[in-house]
LUMNU-418581 format. One line per 10 residues: number of its first residue (from 1); for each residue y, z, x of N, C-alpha, C. Coordinates in steps of 0.05 Angstrom, whole numbers, plus 5000, padded with zeros to 4 digits. Each point is the difference from the previous one (the first is absolute). Example, Ala and Ser with C-alpha at 12.3 -4.5 7.8 and 13.67 -1.06 7.14 Angstrom:
1) 4886,5156,5264,5024,5000,4982,5024,5000,5018  5021,4986,4993,5024,5001,5016,5022,5014,4985
END
This chain:
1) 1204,5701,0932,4973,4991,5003,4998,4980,5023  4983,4995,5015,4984,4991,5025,4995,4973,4978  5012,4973,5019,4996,4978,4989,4981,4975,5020  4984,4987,4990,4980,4988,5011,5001,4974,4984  5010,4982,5026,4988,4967,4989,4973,4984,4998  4992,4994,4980,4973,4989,5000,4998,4968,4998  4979,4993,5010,5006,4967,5011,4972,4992,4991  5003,4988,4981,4968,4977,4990,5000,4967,4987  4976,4993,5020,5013,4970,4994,4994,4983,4976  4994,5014,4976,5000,4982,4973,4993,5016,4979
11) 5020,4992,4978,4992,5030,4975,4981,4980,4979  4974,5019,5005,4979,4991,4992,4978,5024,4979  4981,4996,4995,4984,5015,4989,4974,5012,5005  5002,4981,5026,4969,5003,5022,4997,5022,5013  4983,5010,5018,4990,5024,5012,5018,5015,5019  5015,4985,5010,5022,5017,5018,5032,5012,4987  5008,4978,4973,5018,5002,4993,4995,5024,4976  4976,5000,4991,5003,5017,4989,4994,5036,5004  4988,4998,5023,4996,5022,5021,5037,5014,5008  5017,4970,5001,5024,5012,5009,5011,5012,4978
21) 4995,4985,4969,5013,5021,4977,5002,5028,5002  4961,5006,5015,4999,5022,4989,5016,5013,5023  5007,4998,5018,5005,5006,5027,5030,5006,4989  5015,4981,4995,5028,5000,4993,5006,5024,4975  4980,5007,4973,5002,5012,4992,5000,5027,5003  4985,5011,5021,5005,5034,5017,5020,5003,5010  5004,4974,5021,5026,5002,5024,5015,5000,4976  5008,4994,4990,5034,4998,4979,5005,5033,4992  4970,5014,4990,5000,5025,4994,5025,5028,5019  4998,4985,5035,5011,5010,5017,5022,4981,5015
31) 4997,4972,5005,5014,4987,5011,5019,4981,4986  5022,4991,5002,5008,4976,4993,4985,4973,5015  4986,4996,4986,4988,4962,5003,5016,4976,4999  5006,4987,5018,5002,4969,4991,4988,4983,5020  5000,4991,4976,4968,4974,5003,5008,4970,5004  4999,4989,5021,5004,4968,5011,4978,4985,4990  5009,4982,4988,4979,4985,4989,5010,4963,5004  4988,4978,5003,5007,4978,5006,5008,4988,4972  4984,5017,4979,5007,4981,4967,4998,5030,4983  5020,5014,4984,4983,5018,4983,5001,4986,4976
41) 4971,4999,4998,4983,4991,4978,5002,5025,4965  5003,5028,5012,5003,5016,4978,4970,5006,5005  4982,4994,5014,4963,5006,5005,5001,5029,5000  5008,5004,5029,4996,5025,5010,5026,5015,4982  5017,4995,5000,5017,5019,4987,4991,5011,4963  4983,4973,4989,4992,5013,4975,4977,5021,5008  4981,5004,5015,4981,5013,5014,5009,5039,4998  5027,4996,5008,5003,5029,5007,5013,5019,4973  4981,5024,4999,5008,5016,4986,5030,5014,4999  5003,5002,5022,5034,5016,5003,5019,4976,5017
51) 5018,4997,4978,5023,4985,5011,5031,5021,5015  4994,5019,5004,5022,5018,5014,4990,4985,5035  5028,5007,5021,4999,4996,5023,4991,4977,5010  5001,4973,4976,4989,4975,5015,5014,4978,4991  4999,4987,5017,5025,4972,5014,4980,4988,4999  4998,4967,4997,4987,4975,4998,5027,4988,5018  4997,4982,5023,5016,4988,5003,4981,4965,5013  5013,4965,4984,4991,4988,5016,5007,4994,5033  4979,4993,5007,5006,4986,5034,4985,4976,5002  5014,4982,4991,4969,4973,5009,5009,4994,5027
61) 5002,5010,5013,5012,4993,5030,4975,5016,5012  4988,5017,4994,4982,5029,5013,4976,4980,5020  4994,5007,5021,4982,4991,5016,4975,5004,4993  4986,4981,4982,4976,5005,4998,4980,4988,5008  4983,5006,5012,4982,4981,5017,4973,4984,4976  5006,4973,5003,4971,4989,4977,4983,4977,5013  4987,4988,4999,4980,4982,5010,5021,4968,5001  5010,4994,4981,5030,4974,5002,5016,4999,5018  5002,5034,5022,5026,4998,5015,4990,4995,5024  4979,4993,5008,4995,4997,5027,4999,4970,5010
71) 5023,5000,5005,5006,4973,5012,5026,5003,5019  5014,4982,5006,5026,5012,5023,5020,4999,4979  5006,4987,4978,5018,5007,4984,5001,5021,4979  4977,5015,4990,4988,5023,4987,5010,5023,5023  4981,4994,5027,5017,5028,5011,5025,5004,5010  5020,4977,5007,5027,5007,4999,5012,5009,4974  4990,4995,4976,5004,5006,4976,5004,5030,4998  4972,5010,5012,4989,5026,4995,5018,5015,5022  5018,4994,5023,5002,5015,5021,5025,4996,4987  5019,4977,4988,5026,5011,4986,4999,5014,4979
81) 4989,5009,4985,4990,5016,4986,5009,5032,5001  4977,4993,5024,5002,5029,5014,5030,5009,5013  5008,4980,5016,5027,5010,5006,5020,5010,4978  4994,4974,4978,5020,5011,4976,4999,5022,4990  4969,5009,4989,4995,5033,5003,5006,5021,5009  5012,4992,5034,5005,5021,5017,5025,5004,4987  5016,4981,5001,5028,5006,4995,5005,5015,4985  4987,4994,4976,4999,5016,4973,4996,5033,5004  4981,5003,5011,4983,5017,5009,5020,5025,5016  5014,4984,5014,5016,5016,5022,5029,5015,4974
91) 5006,4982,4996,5016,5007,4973,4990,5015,4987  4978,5003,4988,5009,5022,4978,4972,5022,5019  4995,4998,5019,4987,5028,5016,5001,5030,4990  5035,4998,5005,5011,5034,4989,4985,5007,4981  4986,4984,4987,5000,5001,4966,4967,5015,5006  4976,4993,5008,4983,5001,5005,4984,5022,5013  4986,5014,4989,4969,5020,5025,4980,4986,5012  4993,4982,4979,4977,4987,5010,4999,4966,4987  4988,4988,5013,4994,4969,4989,4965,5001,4987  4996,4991,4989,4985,5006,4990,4981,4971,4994
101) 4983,4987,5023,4982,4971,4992,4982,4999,4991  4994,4993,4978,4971,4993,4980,4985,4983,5005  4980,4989,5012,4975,4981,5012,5019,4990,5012  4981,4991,5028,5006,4982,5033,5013,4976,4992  5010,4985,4970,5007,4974,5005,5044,5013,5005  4992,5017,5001,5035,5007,5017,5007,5017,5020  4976,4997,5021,4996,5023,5013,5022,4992,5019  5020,4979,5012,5009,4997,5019,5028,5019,4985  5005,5018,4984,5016,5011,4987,4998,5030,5019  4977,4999,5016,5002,5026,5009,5014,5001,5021
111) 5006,4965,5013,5008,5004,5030,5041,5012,4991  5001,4987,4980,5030,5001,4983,5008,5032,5002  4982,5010,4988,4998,5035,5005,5004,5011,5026  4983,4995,5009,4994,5007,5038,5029,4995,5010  5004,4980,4991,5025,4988,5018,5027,5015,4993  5005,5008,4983,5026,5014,4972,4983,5035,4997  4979,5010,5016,4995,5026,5007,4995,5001,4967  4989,4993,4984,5000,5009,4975,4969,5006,4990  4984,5022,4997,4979,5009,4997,4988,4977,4979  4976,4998,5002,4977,4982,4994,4984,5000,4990
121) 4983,4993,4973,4979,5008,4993,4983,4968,4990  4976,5008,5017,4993,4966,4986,4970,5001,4992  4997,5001,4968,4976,4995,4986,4984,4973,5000  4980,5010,5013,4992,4974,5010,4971,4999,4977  4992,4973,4982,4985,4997,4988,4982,4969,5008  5006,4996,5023,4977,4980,5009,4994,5007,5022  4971,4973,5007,4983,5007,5020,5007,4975,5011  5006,4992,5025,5013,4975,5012,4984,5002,5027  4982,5006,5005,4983,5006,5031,4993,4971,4998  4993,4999,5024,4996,4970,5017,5016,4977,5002
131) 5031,5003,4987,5007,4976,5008,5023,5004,5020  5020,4980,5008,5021,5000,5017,5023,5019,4989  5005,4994,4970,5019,5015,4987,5001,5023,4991  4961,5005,4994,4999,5031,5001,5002,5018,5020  4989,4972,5023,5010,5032,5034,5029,5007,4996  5011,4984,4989,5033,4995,5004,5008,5030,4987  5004,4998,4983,4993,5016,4967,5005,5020,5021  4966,5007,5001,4992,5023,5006,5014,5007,5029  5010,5000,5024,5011,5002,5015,5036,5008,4998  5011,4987,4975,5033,5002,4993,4996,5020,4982
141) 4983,5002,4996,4995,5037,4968,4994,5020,5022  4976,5000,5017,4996,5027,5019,5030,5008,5011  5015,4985,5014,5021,5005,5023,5024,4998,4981  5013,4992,4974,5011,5010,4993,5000,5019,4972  4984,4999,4985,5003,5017,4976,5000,5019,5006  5015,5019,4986,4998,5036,5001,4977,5011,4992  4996,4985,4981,4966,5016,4987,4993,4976,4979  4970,4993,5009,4977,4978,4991,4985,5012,4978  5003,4988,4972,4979,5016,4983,4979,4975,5000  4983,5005,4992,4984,4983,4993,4973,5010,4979
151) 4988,4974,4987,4994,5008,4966,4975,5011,5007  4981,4994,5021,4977,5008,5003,5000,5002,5026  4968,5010,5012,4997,5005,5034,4997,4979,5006  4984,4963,4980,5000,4973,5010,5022,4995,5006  5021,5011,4989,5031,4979,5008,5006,5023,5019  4989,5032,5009,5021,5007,5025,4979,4982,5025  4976,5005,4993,4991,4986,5019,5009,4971,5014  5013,4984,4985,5014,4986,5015,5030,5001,5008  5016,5012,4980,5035,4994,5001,5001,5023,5029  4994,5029,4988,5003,5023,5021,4988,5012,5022
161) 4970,4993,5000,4990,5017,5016,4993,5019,5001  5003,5015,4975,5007,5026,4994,5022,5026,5018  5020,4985,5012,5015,5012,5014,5011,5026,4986  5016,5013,5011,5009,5026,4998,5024,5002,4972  5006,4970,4998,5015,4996,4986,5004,4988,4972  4967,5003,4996,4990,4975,4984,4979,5018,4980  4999,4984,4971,4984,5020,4976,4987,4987,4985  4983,5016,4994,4984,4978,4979,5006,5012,4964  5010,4989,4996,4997,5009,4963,4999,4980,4981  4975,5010,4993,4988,4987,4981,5021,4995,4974
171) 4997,4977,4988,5019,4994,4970,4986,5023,4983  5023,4996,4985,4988,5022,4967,5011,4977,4984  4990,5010,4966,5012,4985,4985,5004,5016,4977  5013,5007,4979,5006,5007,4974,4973,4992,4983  5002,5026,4988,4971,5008,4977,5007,4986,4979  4975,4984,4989,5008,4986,4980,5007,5018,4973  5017,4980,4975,5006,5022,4982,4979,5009,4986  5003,5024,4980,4984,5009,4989,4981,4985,4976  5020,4977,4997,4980,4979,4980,4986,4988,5009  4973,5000,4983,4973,4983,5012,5001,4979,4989
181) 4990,4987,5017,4997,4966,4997,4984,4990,4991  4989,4991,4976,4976,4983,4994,4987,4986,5022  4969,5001,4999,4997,4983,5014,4986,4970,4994  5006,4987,5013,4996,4966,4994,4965,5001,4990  4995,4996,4977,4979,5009,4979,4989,4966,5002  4995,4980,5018,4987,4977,4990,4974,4987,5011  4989,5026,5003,4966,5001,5003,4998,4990,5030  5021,5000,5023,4998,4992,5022,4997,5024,5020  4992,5001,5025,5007,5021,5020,5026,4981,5012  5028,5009,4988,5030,4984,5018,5001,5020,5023
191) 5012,4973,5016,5009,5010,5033,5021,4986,5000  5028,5026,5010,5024,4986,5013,5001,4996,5016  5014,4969,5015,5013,5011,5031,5035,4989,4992  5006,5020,5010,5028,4992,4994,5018,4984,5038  5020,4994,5004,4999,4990,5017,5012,4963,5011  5016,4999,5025,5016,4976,5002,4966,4988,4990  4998,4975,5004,4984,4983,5000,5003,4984,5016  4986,4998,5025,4992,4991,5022,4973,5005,5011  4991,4985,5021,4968,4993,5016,5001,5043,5011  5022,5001,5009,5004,5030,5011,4995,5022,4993
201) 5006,4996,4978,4995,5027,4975,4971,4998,4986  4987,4983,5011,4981,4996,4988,4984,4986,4975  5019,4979,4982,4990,4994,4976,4977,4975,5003  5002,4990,5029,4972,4969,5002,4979,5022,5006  5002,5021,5020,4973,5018,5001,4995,5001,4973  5010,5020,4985,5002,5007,4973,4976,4971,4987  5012,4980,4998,4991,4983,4989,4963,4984,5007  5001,5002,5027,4982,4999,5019,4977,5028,4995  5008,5017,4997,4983,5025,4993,4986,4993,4965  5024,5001,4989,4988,4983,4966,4982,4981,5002
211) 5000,4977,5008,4983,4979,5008,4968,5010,5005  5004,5016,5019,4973,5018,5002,4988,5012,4990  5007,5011,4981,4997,5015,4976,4980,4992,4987  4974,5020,4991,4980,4978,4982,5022,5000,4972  4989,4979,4990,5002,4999,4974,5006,5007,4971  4972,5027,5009,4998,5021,4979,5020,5018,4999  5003,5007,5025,5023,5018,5008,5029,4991,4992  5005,4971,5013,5028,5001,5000,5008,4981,4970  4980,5005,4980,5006,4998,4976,5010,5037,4984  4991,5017,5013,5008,5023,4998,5037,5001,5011
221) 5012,4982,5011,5024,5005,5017,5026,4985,4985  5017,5011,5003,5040,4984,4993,5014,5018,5023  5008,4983,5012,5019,5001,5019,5027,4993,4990  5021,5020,5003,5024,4997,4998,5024,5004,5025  5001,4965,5000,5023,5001,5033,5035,5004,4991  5019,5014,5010,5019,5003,4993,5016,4996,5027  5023,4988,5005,5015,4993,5017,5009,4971,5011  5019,4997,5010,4998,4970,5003,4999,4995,5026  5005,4974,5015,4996,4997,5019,5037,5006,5018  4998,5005,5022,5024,4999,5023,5017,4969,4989
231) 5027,5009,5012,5013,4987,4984,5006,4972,5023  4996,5005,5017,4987,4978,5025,4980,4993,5006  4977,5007,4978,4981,4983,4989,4989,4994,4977  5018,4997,4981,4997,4990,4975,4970,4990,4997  4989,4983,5012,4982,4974,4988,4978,5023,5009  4996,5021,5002,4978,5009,5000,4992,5017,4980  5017,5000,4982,4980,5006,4971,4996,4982,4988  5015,4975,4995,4989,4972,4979,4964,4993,5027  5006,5007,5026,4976,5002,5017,4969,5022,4985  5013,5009,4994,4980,5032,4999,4992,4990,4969
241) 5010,4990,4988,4999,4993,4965,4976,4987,5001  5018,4980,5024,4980,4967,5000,4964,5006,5012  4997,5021,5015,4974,5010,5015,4986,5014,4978  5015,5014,4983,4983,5025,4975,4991,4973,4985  5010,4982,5000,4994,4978,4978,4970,4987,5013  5010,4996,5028,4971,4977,5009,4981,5026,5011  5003,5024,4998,4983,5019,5000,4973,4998,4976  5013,4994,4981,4989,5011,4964,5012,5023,5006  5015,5014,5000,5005,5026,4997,5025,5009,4973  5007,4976,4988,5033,5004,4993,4985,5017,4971
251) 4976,5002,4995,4999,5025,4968,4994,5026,5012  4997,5009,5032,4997,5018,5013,5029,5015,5009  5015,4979,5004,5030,5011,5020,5030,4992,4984  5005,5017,4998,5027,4996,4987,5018,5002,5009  5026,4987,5005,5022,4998,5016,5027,5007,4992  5010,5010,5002,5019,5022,4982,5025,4987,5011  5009,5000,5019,5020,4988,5020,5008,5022,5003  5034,5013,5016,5009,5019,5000,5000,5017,4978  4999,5020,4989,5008,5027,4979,5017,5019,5023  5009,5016,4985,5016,5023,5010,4992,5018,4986
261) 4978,4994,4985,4988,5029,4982,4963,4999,5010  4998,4982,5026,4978,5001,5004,4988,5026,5005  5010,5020,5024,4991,5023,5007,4995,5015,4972  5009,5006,4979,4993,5004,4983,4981,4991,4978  4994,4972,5009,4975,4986,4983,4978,5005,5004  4996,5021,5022,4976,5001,5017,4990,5023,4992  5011,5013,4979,5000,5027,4985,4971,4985,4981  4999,4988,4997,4985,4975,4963,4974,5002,5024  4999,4990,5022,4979,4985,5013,4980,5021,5009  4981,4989,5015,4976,5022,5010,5005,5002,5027
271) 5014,4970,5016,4992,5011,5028,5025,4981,5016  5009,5008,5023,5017,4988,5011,4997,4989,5020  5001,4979,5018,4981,4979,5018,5033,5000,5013  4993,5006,5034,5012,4995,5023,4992,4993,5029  4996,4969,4986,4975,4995,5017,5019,4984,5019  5023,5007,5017,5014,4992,5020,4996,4983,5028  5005,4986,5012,4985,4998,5027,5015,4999,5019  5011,5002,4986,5042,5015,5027,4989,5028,4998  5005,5017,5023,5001,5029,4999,5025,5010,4995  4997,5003,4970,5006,5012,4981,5018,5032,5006
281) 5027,4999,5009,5004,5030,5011,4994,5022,4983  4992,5013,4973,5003,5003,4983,5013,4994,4971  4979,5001,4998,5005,4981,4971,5011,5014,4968  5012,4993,4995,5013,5015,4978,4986,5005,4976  4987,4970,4993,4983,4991,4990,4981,5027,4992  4989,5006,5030,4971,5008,4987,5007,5028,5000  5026,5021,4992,5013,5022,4993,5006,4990,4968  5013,4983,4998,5002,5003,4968,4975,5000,4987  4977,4979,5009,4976,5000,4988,4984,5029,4998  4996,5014,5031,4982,5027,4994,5028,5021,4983
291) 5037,4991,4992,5004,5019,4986,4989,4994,4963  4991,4982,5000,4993,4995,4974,4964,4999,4999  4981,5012,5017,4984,5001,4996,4983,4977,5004  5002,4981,5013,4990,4973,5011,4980,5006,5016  4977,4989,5001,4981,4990,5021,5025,4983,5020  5003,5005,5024,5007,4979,5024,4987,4989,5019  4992,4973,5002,4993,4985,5019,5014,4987,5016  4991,5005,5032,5026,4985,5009,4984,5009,5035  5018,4978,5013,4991,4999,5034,5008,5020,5009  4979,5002,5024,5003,5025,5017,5014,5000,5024
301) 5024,4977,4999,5006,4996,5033,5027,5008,4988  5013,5009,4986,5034,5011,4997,4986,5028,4996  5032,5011,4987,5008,5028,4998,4985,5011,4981  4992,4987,4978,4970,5000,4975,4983,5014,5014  4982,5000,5022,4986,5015,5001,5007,5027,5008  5023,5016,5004,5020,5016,4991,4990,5004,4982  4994,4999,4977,5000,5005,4975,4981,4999,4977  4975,4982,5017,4984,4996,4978,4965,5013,5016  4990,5016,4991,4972,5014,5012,4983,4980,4979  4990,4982,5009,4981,4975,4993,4971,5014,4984
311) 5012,4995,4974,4971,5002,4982,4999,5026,4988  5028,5014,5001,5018,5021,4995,5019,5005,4977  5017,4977,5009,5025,5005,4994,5017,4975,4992  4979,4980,5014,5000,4966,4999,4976,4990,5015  5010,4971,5008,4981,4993,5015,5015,4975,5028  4990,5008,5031,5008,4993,5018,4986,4971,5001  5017,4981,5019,4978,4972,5003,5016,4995,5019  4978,4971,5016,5016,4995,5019,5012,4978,4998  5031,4992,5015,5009,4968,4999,4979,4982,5003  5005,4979,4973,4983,4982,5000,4964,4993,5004
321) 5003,5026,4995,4968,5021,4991,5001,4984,4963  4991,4969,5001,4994,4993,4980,4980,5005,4987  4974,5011,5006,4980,5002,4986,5001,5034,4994  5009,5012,5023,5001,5035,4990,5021,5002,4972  5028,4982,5000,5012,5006,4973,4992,4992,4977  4982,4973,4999,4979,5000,4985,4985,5013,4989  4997,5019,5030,4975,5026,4982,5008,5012,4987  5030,5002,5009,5011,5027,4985,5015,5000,4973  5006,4977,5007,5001,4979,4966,4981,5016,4976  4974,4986,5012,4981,5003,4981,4993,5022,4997
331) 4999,5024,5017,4997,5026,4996,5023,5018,4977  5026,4986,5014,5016,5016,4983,4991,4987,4964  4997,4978,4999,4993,4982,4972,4979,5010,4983  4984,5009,5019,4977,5013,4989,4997,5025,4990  5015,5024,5011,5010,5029,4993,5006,4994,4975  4984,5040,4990,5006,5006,4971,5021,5005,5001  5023,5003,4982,5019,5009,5002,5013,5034,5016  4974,5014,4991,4998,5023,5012,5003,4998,5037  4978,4989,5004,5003,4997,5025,5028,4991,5012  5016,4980,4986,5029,4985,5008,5016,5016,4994
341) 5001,5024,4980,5023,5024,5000,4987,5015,5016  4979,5011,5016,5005,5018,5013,5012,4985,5032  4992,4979,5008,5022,4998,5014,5020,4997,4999  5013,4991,4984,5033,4995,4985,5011,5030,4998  4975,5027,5002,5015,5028,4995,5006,5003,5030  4978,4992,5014,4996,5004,5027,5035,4997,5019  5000,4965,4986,5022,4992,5011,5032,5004,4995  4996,5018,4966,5028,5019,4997,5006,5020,5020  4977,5012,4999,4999,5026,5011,5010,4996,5037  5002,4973,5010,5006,5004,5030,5028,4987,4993
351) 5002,4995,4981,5037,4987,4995,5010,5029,4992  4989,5022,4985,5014,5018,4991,5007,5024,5031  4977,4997,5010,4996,5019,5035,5021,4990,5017  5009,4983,5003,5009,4984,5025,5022,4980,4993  5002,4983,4982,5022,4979,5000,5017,5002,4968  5009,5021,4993,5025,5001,4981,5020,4998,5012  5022,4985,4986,5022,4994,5007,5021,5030,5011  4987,5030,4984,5008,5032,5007,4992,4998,5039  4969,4997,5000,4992,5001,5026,5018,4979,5019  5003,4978,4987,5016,4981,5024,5023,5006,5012
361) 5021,5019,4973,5022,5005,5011,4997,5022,5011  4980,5015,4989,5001,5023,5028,5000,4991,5034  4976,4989,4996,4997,4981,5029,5039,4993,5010  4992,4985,4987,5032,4985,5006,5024,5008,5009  5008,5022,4984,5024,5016,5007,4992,5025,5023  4974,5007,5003,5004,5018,5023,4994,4982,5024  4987,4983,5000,5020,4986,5026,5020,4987,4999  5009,4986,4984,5027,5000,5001,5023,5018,5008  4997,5028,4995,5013,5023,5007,4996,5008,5019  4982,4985,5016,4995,5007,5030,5024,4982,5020
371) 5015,4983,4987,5015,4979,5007,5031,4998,4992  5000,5007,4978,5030,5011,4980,5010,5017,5008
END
């Protein structure tokens, strides 16, 4: 079997790491996998259904690029790193078809490849346009990766260009099981957002849109927030606590902190809120929601609008369009139930067409096989 190293920089539960489960779970079907990881946590490895053809190995040495390292002692950090990698790298080569990089925070892993002739593949799940580091990025991925996937046409539009060499495939995700979920029965219209907790992701809009809210309405509402904050910014959920409080909002918003059974809590609720103001490369988020039949709301400047036909299937808004999510607040608050399952069928029905985890790997492995 054709063996492929895969390189991701933290085993987590969030939108990319668990995109790689499912990713890791096909490739194993055909390849031997092993997976570089800086800490294995057991995250991603409890994630995957088939444990044949897969290696966990740590590396806290791995070059990963984060917002702490930019200083002159962060990037010599990061450039011995990389050398140490090479070494590694050059060593066990024989062993290897392809390298295999999961989001841009290890993209300088491609030049390692390029350099040791060792074929390339780099899944790229952010949008990094306009700054110094994203030209960077985006310049060391065109000229050396073998082949650029990327999660939507917002992220080829910036990483690739759509070059000759470069794809767009969309995530899939696994059908939920056959058991139905009660749903949260306490006379409220609930809305999840699941999600880090940060200004970026959207939870002060979020909060800012509530505020607006008449009265009548957003006594109709429970918001349920799940996730915590970045772990290099701690003080911004005891932050986010402290604002729902001097809002009046804390019998409106509930704060869950992290779960790992969140994506699944969202099964109970009526509607799922991704109200982002980072462009959002595709969001994982709002695939589990339309696979469980969710109303989705969420901005129109990421890979989401990909995915959501506004007043359809969900509902589109714009960053920091405080008074339009307001509206839509109160519109969704206001729907008979009838009306809120037929979009919730609306929004199965484009998770069942287009983003199953069957469809992804199709995607996946025939270009991949264009490269193997």
């Amino acid at each position: 079997m054709k063996r492929i190293a895969i390189f991701h920089p933290v085993d987590d539960s969030y939108g990319a790491s668990k995109i790689l489960a499912y990713v890791i779970d096909f490739l194993s079907e055909q390849y031997i996998c092993d997976v570089y990881i800086p800490k294995n946590n057991k995250v991603i490895e409890g994630m995957l259904t088939n444990q044949k053809n897969i290696n966990f190995y740590e590396l806290p040495s791995l070059p990963v690029i984060h917002r702490g390292m930019y200083n002159i002692k962060g990037v010599f950090k990061w450039v011995f790193m990389n050398i140490k990698l090479y070494f590694l790298m050059k060593k066990l080569r024989g062993n290897y078809d392809l390298i295999y990089i999961n989001t841009l925070a290890l993209f300088s892993i491609v030049v390692i490849a390029k350099l040791l002739n060792i074929k390339s593949l780099v899944h790229c799940h952010e949008y990094l346009n306009g700054s110094f580091y994203g030209r960077l990025i985006k310049k060391t991925v065109q000229h050396c990766a073998t082949v650029i996937v990327s999660v939507s046409n917002h992220v080829a539009s910036y990483i690739s260009d759509f070059k000759s060499n470069s794809y767009v495939i969309h995530n899939g995700i696994p059908d939920l099981s056959l058991k139905k979920t009660a749903p949260l029965n306490n006379g409220f219209v609930n809305f999840a957002m699941v999600g880090r907790v940060m200004p970026e992701k959207g939870q002060w809009f979020l909060l800012d849109a509530l505020k607006a809210t008449p009265k009548e309405n957003l006594a109709k509402i429970k918001v349920h927030v799940y996730g915590d904050a970045p772990p290099t910014r701690k003080e911004l959920m005891s932050k986010f606590i402290e604002d729902i409080n001097l809002a009046g909002l804390s019998d409106t918003v509930i704060v869950y902190g992290f779960d790992p059974e969140a994506s699944e809590k969202i099964q109970q609720l009526d509607c799922c809120l991704v109200p982002s103001l980072m462009q959002d490369p595709f969001p994982t988020t709002v695939l589990e929601a339309m696979r469980a039949s969710k109303i989705v709301i969420a901005t129109n400047h990421g890979g989401a609008k990909e995915v959501i036909n506004s007043g359809v299937n969900g509902f589109s808004i714009n960053p920091n369009g405080v008074e339009q999510l307001s509206s839509v607040l109160s519109k969704v608050a206001c729907m008979s139930v009838d009306e809120r399952e037929l979009i919730g069928k609306n929004a199965r029905e484009t998770y069942s067409n287009e983003f199953t985890v069957e469809q992804f790997k199709k995607r996946f492995l025939t270009t991949l096989g264009l490269y193997l």
